[in-house]
N, C-alpha and C positions, 0 to 999 in steps of 0.2 A: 333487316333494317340497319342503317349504320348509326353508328353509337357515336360519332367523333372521335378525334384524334386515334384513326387505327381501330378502334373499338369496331365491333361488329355485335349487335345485338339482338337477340333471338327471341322466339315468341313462344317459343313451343317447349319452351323446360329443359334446352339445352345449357350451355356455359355464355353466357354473359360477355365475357371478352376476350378476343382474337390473343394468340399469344404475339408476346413482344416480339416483331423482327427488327433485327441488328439493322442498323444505320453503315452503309461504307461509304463515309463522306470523298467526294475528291479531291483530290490534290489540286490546286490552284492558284497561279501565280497575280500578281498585280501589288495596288498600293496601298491597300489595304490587309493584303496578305504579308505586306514585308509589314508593317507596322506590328502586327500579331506579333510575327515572327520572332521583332524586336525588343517586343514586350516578354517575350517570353524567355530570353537569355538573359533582359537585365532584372527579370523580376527571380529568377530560378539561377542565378549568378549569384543575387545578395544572399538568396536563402542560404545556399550551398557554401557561399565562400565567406559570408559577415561572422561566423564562429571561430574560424580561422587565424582572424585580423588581432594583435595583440595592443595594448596600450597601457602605459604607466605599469608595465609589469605582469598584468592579468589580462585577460579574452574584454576584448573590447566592447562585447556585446554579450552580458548573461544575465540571467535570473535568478539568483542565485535563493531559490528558496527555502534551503534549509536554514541558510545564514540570512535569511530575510533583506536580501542587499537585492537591485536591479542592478547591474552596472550598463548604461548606455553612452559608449564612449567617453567620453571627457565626466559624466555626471553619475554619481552614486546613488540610486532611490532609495527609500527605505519604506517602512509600513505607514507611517506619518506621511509621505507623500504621495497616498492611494489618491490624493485628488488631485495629482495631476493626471492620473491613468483614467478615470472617469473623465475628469475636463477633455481629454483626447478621444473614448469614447464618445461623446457629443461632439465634439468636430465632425468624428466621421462620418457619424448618421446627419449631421446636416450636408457633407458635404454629398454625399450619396444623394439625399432629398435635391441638392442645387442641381447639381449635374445634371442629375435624371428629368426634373423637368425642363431644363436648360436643351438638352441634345441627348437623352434617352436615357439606353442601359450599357456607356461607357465601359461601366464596371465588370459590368458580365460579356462583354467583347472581349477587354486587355486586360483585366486584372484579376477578375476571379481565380482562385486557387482551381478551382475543378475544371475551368478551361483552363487555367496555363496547365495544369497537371495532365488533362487529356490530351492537349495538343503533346507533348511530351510524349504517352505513353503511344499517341499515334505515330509519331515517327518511325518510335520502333518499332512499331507493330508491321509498318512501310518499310523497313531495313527489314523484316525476319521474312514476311510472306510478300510484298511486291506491293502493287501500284493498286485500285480499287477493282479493276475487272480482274488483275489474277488475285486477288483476295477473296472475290464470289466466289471464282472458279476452287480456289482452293479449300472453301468450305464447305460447297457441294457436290465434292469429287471424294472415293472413298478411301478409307486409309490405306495408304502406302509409306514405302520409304521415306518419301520428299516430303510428303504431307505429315510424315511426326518428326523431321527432323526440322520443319518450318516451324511446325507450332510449338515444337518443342523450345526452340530457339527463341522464338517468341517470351517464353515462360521465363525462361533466363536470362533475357532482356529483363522482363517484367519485375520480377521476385529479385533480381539486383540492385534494379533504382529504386525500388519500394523500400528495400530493406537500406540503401544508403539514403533515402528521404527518412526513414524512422529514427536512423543512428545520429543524419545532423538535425534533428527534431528536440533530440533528449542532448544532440550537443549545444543546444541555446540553454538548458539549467543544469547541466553538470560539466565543468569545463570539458572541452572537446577534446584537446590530445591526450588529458588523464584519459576521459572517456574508449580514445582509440587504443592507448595502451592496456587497459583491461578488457575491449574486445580481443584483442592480440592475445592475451594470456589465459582469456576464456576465462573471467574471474570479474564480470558485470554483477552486479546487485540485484535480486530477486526486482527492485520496481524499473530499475532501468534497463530490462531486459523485457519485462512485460510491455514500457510505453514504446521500444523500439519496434517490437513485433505486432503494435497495436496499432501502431499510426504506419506502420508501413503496410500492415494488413488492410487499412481504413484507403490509403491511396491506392494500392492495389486493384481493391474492388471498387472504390467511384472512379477510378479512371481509367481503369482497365476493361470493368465490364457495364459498369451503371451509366458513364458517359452523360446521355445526351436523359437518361429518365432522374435525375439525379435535378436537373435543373424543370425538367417537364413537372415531377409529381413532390419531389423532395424543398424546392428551396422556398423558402416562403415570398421570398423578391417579388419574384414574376406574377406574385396574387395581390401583390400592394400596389405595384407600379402605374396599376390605373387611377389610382387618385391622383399623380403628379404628373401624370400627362393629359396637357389640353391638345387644343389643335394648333397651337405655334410649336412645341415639342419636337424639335428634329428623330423625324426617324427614316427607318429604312424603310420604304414603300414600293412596290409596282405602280409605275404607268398604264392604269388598265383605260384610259382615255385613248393613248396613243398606241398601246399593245394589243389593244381586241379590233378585233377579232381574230385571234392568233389559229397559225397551220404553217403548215410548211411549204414551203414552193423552192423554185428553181434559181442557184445563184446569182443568176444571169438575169432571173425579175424582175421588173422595174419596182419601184419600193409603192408600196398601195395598192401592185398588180391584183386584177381578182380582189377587190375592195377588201383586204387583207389590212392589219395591222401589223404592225412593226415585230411582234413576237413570233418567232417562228415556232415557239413550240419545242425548241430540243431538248427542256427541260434539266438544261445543266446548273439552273437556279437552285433544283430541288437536288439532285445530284452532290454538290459542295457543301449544302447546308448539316451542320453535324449534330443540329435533332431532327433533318429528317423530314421539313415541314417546306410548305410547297407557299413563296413568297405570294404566287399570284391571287393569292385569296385572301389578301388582307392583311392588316397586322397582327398576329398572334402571342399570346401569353409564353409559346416556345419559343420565340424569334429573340436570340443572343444578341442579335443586334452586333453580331463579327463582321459584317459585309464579305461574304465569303458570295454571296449569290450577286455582288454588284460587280464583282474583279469577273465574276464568270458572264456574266450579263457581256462588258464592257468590252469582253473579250471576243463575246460573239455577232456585237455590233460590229469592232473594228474588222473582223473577218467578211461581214456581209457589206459592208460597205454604207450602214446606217449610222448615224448622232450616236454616242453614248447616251446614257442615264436612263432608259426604259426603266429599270430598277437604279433607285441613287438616295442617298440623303433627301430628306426633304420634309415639308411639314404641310399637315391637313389641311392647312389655309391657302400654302401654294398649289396644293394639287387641287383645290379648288377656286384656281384665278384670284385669290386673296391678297391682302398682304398679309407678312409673317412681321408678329411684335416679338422680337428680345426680348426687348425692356418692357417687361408688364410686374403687373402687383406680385407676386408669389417669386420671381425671381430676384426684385428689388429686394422683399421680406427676406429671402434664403441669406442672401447675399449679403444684406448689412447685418443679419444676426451672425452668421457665418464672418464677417469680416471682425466684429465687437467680440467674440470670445476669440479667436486668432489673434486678435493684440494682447484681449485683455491675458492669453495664457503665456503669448512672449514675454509680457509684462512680469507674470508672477512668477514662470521660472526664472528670468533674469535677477527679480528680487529677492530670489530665495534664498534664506541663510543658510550657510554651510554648516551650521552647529545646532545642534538640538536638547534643550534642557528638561526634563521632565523631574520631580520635586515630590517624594512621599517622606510625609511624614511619620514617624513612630509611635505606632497604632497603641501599642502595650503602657505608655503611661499618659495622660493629660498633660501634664509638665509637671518640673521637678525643682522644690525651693531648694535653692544653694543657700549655705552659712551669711555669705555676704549680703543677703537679703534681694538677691537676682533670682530671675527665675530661667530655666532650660529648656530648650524644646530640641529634639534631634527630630534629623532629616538626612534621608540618601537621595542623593544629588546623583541620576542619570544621564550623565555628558556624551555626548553623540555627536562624534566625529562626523561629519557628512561628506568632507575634504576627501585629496588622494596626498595629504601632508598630513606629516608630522606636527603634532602642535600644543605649546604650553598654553593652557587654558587657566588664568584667573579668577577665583571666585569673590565675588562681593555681597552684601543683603543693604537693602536699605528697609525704612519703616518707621513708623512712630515711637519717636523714644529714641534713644540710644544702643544701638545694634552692636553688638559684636560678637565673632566666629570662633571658636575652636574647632581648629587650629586656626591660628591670628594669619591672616593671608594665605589662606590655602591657592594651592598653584598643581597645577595635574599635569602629567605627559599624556597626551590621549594618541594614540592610532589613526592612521586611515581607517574610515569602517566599523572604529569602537566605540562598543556602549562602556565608559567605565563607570563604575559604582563609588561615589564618593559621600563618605559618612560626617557630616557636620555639624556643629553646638551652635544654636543662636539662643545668647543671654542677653537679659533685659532687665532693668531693674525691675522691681514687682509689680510697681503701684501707680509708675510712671511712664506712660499712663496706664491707669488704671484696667483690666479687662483685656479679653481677646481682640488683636486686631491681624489686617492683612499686613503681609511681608512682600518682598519683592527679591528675588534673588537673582545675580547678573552673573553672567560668565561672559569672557573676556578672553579674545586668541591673542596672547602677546605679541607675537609676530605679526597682526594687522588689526589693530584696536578696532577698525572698521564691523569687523568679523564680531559679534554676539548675540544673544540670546536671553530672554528672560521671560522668570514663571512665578507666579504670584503662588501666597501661600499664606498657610494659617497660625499663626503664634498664638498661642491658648495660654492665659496668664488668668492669678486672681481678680475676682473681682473685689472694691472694698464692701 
């Protein structure tokens, strides 16, 4: 009895399900296959080269977790600005939601890591053993010379980009040329030698060997994706209207000969597809949605001398003599929430202050009566540079009553990048007024008075 997807299932107390056979997708040219293509030098470009790129002195792009700093080209992150890293988590997962009911699974075409990563390791896998029919032959033919010095080649292909995807993995949080210099001297750190071998090991084996069950049984995508596709939803579909009653016949055929459909059945639809899955049955929870079986289609039409599109883009509602709406309720919905945090986050990093003040006060006394009939409270002043400048930072207090600081006009040199610790006296007369109130304390970039910061706080005085 068949079990779906491959599965064969049995009745009589045997195993349950057929073992996995290997997928040898083929090689196929068109318009859709240079756009992959495309996507996959600039997507496996940034990876490889964005750790590289220097700016203001330092790697343009790191994480810098021990020193709790982001640096994203021009912009310093720190802990304090985890909401902008959440705010861009919610971008993506709506932008994902837009897309995908807008024109499918994009994502899992051109972007996903595990396809760009497979197409990758196929290549070479295409440079060490050959083209898809000597790849069969070479794996069911028995070992010889050629056949380990293929797969062997293969392996070396493999376990090199793996291990150089692992090495500029850990070079996005430890800068990358330190990082290459103490691979060079064999002198890497017990955790940066484990995440190299660890994510090189992790790409290895999803794209080396898990491939197409990786996205089949692994990824949770392809089990959601049906709540956000209706029947306007562009996707990939078979013309089984215009393709059935599919067989094969004579090139020379007239087209319909033999009450024939358009399909001839060569099945190079199933053949391209790199999970393996057979387009003419439907849309399926495996279907990447790469149009790899429409370049092959398209290809076998302009050979026979039929229309493209038997297999093409298209939505449920065309393929059934419908119109197709864009613009419906869930795409408007995606789209203005999706456009309202896209402003609102240009809006908030553009506003965002380059200084950061953070204000404890000194736990060990209440406050403390001076002679002159004032009272004291200490506090360390947390000044966080956020800048890639040097900068004199002024400190001020305001509050009720009569404020003032020891030291009288304190002024700081702060760092790019620095927390400095600044230790401060705010005295008050005792009684004027009476009791605890709030304080307000300012800092201030000399160099661009624009540039400050402030953080409210607690003055703890008698009461009468």
């Amino acid at each position: 009895m068949n079990g779906g997807d491959g599965a064969v299932v049995e009745s009589d107390g045997g195993s349950y399900y057929q073992a996995h056979q290997k997928v040898y997708p083929r090689e196929i040219g068109g318009r859709f296959a240079r756009l992959r293509v495309l996507a996959v030098w600039v997507l496996l470009g940034l990876y490889y080269l964005l750790p590289w790129f220097e700016m203001h002195g330092r790697q343009a792009v790191l994480f810098d977790l021990v020193e709790r700093k982001f640096y994203i080209f021009g912009l310093v992150m720190w802990p304090q600005d985890f909401i902008f890293l959440t705010w861009l988590l919610v971008l993506a997962a709506l932008s994902l939601f837009f897309f995908t009911a807008l024109a499918g699974r994009l994502w899992c075409a051109y972007a996903c890591p595990q396809t760009v990563w497979t197409e990758a390791f196929l290549w070479l896998e295409r440079l060490a053993e050959g083209k898809r029919q000597a790849r069969i032959k070479l794996d069911a033919a028995p070992w010889s010379l050629n056949k380990l010095f293929r797969k062997g080649s293969k392996q070396i292909l493999w376990v090199s980009f793996a291990a150089w995807t692992g090495f500029t993995f850990v070079g996005f949080f430890t800068p990358i040329r330190a990082l290459a210099a103490d691979t060079l001297a064999l002198s890497l750190s017990p955790w940066e030698l484990f995440w190299i071998a660890f994510y090189g090991f992790a790409t290895y084996g999803n794209a080396g060997y898990l491939r197409e069950q990786v996205c089949k049984y692994m990824c949770p995508y392809a089990r959601f994706q049906s709540a956000m596709f209706d029947k306007d939803t562009l996707i990939i579909t078979y013309d089984a209207e215009r393709g059935e009653p599919r067989g094969a016949r004579r090139r020379t055929a007239a087209r319909g000969a033999g009450g024939l459909g358009d399909c001839i059945d060569c099945t190079w639809c199933v053949q391209v597809c790199p999970t393996g899955i057979d387009i003419r049955k439907g849309l399926q929870i495996e279907c990447i949605a790469c149009a790899a079986c429409i370049d092959a289609c398209d290809s076998v039409m302009d050979r026979i001398g039929y229309p493209r599109g038997l297999v093409r883009y298209t939505t449920q509602h065309a393929l059934d003599h419908g119109a197709t709406h864009v613009v419906r309720p869930r795409i408007l919905i995606y789209g203005a929430i999706l456009a309202l945090l896209a402003v609102g986050f240009g809006v908030a990093l553009t506003l965002r202050t380059p200084l950061g003040l953070d204000v404890i006060r000194d736990r060990n006394s209440l406050f403390r009566l001076l002679d002159d009939g004032r009272i004291e409270n200490v506090y360390t002043l947390k000044i966080l540079n956020k800048s890639e400048l040097n900068r004199r930072i002024d400190v001020s207090v305001s509050g009720p009553g009569v404020l003032t600081l020891d030291p009288a006009s304190p002024s700081y040199s702060v760092a790019p990048g620095e927390v400095y610790p600044a230790v401060v006296r705010v005295r008050r007369d005792a009684y004027q007024p009476a009791g605890s109130e709030t304080i307000q304390f300012h800092i201030t970039a000399r160099d661009d008075p624009g540039v400050a910061a402030t953080h409210d706080a607690r003055l703890l005085a008698p009461s009468r």
